[in-house]
MIDOSE-1310 file (N, C-alpha, C; in nm, 2 decimals, decimal comma, always signed):
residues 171
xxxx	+2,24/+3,74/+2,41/+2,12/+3,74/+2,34/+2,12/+3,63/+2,23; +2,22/+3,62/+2,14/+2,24/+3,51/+2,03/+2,23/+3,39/+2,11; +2,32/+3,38/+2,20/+2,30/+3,25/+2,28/+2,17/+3,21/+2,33; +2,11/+3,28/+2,38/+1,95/+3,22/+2,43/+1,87/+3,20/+2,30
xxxx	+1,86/+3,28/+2,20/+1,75/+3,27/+2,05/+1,85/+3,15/+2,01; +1,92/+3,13/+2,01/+2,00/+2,98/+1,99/+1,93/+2,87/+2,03; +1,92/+2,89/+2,22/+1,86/+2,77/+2,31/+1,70/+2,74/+2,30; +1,67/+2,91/+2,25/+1,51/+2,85/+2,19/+1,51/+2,79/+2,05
xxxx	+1,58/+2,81/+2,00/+1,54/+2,78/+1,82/+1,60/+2,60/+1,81; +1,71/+2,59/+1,92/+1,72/+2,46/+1,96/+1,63/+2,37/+2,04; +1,56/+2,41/+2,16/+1,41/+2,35/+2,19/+1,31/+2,33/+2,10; +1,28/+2,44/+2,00/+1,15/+2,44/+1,92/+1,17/+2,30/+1,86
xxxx	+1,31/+2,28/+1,79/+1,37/+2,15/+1,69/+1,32/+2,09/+1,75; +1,37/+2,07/+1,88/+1,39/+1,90/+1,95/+1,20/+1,93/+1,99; +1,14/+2,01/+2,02/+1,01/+1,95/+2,02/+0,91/+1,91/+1,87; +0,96/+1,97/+1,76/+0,93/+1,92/+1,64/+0,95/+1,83/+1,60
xxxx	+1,07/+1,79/+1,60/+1,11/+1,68/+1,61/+1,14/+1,55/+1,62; +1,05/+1,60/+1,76/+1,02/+1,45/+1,85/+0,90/+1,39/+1,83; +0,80/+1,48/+1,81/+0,66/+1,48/+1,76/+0,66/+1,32/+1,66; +0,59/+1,24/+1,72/+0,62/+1,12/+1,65/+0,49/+1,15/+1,52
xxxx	+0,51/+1,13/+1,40/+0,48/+1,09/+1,28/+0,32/+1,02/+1,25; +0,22/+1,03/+1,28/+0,10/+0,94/+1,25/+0,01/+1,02/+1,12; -0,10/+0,91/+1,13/-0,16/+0,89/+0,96/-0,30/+0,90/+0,96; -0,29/+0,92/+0,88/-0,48/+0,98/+0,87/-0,56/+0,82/+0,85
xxxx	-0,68/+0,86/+0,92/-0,76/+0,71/+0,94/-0,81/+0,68/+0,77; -0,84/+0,60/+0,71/-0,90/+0,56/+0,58/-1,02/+0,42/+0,62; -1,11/+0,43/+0,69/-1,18/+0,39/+0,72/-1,08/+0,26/+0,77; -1,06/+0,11/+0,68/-0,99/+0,02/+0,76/-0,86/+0,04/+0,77
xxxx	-0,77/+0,16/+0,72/-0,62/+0,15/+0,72/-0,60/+0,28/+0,74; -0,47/+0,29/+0,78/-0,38/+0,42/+0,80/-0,34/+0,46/+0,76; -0,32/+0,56/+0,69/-0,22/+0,63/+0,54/-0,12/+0,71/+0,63; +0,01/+0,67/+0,59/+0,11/+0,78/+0,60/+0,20/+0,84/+0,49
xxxx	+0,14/+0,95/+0,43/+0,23/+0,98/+0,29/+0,37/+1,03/+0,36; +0,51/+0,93/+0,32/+0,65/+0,96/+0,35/+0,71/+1,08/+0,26; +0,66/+1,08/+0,13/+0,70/+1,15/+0,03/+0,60/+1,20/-0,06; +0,61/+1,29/-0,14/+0,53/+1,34/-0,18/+0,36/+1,42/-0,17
xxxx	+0,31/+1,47/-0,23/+0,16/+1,57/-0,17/+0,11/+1,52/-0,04; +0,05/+1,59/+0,05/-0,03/+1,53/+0,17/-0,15/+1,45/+0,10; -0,23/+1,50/+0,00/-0,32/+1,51/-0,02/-0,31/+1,41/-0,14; -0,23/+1,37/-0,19/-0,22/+1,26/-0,29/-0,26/+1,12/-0,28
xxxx	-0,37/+1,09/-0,19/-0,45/+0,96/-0,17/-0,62/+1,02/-0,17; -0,68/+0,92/-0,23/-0,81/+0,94/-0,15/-0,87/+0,80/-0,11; -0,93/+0,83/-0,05/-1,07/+0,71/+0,00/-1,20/+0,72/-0,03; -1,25/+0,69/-0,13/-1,35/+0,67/-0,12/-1,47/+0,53/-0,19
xxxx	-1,55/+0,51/-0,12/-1,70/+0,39/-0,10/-1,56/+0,24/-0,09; -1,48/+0,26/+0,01/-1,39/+0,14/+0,01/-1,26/+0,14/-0,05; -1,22/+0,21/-0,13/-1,15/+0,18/-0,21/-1,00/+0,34/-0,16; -0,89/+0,26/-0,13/-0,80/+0,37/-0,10/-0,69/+0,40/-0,21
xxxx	-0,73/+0,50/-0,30/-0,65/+0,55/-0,43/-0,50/+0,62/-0,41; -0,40/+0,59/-0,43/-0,31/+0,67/-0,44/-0,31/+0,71/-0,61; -0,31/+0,83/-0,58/-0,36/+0,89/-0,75/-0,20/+1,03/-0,74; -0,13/+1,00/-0,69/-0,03/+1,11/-0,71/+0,10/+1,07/-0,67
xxxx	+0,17/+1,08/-0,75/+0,36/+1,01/-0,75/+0,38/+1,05/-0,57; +0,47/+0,93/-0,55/+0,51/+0,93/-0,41/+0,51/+0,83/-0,32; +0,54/+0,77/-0,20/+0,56/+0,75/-0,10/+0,50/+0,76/+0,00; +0,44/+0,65/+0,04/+0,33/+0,61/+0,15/+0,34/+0,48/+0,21
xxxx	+0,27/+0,46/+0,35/+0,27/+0,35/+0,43/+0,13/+0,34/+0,46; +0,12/+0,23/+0,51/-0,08/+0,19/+0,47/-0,01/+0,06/+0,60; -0,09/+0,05/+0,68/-0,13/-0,06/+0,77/-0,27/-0,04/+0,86; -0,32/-0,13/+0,93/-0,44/-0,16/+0,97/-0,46/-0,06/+1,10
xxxx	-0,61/+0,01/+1,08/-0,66/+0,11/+1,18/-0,66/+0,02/+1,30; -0,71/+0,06/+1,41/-0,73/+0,04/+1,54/-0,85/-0,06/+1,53; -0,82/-0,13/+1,59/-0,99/-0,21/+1,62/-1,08/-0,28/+1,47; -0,94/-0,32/+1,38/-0,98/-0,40/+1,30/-0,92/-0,50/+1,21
xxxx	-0,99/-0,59/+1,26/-0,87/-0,72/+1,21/-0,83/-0,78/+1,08; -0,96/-0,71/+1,00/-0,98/-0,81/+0,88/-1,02/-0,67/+0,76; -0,98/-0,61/+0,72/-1,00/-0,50/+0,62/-1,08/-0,54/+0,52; -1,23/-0,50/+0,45/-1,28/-0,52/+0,30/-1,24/-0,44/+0,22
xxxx	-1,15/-0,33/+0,25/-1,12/-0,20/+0,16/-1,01/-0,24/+0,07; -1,00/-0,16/-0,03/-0,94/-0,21/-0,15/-0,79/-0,11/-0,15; -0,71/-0,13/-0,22/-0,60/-0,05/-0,27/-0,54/-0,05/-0,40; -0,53/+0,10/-0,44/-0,53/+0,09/-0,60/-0,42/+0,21/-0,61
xxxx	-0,33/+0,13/-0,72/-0,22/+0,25/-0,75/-0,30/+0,31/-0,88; -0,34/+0,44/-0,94/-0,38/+0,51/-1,05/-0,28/+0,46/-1,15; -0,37/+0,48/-1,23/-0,30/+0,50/-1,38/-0,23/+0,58/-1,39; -0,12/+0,61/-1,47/-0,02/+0,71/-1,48/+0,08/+0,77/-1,32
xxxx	+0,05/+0,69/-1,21/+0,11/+0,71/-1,06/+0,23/+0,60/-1,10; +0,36/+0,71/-1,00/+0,42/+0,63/-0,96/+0,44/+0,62/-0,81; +0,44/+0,50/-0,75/+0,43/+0,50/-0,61/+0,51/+0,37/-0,56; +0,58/+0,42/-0,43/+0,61/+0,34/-0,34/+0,51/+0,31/-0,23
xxxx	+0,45/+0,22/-0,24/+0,36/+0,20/-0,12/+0,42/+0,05/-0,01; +0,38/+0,09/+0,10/+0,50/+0,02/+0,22/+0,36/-0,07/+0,27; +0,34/-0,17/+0,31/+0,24/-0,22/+0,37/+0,28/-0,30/+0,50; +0,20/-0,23/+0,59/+0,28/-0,32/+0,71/+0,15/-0,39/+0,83
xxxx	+0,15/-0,52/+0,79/+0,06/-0,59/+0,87/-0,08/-0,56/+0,83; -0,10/-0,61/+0,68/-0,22/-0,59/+0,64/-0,26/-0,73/+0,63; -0,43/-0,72/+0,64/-0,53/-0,84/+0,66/-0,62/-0,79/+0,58; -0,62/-0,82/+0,43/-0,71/-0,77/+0,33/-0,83/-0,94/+0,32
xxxx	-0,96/-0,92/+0,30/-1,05/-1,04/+0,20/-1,17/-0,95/+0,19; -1,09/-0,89/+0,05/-1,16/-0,80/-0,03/-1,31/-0,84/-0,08; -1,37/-0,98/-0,07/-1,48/-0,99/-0,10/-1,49/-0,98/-0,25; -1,45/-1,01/-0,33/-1,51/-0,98/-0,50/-1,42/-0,90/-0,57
xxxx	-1,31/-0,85/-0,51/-1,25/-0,76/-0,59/-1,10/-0,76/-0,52; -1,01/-0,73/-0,64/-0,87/-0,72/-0,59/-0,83/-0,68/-0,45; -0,76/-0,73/-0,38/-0,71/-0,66/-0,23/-0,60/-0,51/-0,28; -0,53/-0,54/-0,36/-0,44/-0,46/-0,41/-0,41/-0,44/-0,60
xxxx	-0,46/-0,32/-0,63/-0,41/-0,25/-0,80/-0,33/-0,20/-0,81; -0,27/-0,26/-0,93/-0,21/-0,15/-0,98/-0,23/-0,11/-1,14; -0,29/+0,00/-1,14/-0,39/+0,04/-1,27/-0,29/+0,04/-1,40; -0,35/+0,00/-1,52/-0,26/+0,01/-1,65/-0,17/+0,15/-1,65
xxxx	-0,04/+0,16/-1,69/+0,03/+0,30/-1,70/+0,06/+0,33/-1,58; +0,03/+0,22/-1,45/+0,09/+0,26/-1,33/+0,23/+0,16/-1,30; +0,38/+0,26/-1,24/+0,43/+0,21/-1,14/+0,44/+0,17/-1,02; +0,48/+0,10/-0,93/+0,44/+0,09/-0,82/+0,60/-0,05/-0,75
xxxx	+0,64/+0,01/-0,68/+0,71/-0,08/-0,60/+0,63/-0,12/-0,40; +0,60/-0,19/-0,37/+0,54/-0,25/-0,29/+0,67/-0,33/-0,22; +0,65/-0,25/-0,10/+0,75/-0,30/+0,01/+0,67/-0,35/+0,13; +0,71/-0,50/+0,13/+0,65/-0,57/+0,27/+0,74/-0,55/+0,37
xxxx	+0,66/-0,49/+0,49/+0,71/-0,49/+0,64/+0,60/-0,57/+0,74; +0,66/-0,68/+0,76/+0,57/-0,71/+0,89/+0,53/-0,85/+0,81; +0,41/-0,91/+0,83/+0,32/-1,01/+0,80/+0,19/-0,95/+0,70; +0,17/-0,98/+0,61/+0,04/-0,93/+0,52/-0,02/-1,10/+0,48
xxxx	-0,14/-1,07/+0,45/-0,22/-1,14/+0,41/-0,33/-1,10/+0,31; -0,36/-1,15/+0,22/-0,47/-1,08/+0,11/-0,56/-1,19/+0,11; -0,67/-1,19/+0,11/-0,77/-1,34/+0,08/-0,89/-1,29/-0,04; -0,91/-1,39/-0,14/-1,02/-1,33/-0,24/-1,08/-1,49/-0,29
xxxx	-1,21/-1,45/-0,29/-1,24/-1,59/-0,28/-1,33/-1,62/-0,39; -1,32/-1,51/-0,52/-1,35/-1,46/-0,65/-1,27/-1,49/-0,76; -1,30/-1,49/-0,85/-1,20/-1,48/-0,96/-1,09/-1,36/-0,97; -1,05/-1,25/-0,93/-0,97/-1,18/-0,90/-0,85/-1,20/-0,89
xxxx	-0,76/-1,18/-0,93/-0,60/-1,16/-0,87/-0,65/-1,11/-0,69; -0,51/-1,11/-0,64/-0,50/-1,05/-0,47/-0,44/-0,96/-0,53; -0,31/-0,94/-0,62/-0,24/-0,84/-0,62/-0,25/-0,85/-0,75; -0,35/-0,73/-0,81/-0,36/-0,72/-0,99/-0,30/-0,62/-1,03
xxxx	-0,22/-0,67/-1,15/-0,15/-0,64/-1,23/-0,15/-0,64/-1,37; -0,23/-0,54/-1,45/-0,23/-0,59/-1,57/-0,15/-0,54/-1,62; -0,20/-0,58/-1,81/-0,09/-0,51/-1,90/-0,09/-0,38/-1,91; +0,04/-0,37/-1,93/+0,09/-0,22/-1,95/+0,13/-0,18/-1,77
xxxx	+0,13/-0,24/-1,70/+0,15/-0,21/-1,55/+0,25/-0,24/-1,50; +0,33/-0,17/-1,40/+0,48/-0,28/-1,37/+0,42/-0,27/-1,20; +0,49/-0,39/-1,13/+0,52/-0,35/-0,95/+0,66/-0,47/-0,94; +0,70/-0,38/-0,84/+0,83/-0,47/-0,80/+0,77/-0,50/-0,62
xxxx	+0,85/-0,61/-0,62/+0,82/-0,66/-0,49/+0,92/-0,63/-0,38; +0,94/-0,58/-0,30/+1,06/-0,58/-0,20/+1,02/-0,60/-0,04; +1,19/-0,58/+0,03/+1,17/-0,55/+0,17/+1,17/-0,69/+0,26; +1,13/-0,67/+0,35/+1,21/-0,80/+0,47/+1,07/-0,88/+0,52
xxxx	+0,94/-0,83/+0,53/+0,81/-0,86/+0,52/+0,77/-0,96/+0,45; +0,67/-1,04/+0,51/+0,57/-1,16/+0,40/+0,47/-1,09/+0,32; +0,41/-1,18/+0,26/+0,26/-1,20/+0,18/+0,22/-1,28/+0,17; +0,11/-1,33/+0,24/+0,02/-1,47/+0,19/-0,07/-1,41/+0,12
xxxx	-0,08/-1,48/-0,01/-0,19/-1,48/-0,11/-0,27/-1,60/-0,08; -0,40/-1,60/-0,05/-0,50/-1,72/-0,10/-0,57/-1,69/-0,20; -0,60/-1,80/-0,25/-0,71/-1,75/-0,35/-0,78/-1,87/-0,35; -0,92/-1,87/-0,37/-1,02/-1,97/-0,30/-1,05/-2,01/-0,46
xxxx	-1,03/-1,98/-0,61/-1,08/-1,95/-0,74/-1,02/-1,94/-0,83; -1,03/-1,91/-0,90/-0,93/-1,91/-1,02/-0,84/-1,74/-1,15; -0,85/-1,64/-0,98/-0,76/-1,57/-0,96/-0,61/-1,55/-0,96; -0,50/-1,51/-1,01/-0,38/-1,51/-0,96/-0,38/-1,46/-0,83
xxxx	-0,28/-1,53/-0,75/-0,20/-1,45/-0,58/-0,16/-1,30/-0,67; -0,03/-1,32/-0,76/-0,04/-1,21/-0,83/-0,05/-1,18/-0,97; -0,07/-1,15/-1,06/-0,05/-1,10/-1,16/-0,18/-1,05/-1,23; -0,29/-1,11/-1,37/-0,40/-1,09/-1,43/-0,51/-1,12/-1,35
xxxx	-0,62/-1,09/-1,42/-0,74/-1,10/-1,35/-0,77/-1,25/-1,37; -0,87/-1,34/-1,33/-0,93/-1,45/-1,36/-1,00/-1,47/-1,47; -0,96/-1,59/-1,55/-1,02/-1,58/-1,66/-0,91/-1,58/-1,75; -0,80/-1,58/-1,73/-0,73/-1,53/-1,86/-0,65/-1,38/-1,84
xxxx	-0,65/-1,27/-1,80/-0,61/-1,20/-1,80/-0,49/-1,15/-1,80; -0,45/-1,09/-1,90/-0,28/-1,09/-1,90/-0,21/-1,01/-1,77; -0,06/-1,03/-1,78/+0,01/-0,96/-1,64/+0,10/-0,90/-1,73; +0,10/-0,76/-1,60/+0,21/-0,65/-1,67/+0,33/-0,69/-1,59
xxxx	+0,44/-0,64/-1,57/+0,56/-0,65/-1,56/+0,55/-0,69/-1,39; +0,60/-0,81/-1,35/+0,63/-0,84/-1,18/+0,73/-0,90/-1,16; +0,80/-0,81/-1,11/+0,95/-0,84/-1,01/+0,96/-0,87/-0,88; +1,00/-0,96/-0,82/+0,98/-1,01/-0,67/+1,14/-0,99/-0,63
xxxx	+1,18/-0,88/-0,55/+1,31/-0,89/-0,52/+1,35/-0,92/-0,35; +1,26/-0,88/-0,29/+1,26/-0,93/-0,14/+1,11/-1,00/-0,08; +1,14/-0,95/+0,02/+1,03/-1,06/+0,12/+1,00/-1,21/+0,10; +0,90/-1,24/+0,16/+0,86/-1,38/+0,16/+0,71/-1,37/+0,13
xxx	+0,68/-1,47/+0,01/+0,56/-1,42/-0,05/+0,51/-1,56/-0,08; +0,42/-1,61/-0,01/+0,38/-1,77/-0,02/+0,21/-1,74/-0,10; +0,22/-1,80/-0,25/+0,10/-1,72/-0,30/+0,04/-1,90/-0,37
């Protein structure tokens, strides 16, 4: 009897188990929270918020090439966000935040691209903000204006704390 409630409780695993891992749609991108709340992102009118400490991956939905939706780490969030083969041209506004009093380590996997053809940073960063850069991934920054690839806003705007420890980031 032990032996068989064994051979099932060892099937149930290996079909749990196997069950491969996917991510809730965010209109142009995929959220997969690795760590922390399920519910610790939202989406909304474009804009995809990580507003809760943790661990997530974000790459491009099905059937779209070129994303206008934004990404923004909260104020007071600490987050690892993983980005893998993103194609951001935000149109007017940052591709990627990270809000004053936010942490944020940003790990490239794959090929990314951000394009802003506004005064904006690609990847904004103000004061009082840290992000570290990592991981084996690119980042092309363009910027058509007089935006940072990364740091302040256009115009002047100061930069919070930026560490570049891996990838390849041609900005």
């Amino acid at each position: 009897m032990i032996k068989r409630l064994m051979s099932v409780l060892l099937c149930l695993c290996f079909v749990f188990f196997s069950v491969p891992v996917s991510g809730d749609v965010a209109n142009d991108f995929v959220v997969r929270v690795i760590e922390g709340a399920e519910d610790g992102y939202t989406y909304t009118d474009g804009v995809l918020t990580f507003a809760s400490d943790g661990a997530y991956e974000v790459s491009m939905a099905d059937g779209v090439d070129v994303a206008t939706d934004v990404i923004v780490v909260a104020s007071g969030v600490t987050a690892e966000v993983r980005i893998n083969g993103l194609n951001i041209d935000p149109s007017n506004d940052n591709a990627f935040s990270v809000a004053a009093g936010a942490v944020c380590e940003l790990e490239l996997m794959g090929d990314n691209e951000f394009i802003e053809t506004e005064a904006y940073a690609n990847v904004h960063v103000p004061a009082d903000a840290a992000i570290t850069i990592v991981g084996e991934g690119s980042l092309n920054v363009i910027n058509m204006s007089e935006g940072a690839g990364i740091g302040g806003s256009g115009g002047g705007g100061a930069a919070g704390s930026i560490t570049i420890n891996g990838g390849i980031i041609d900005a």
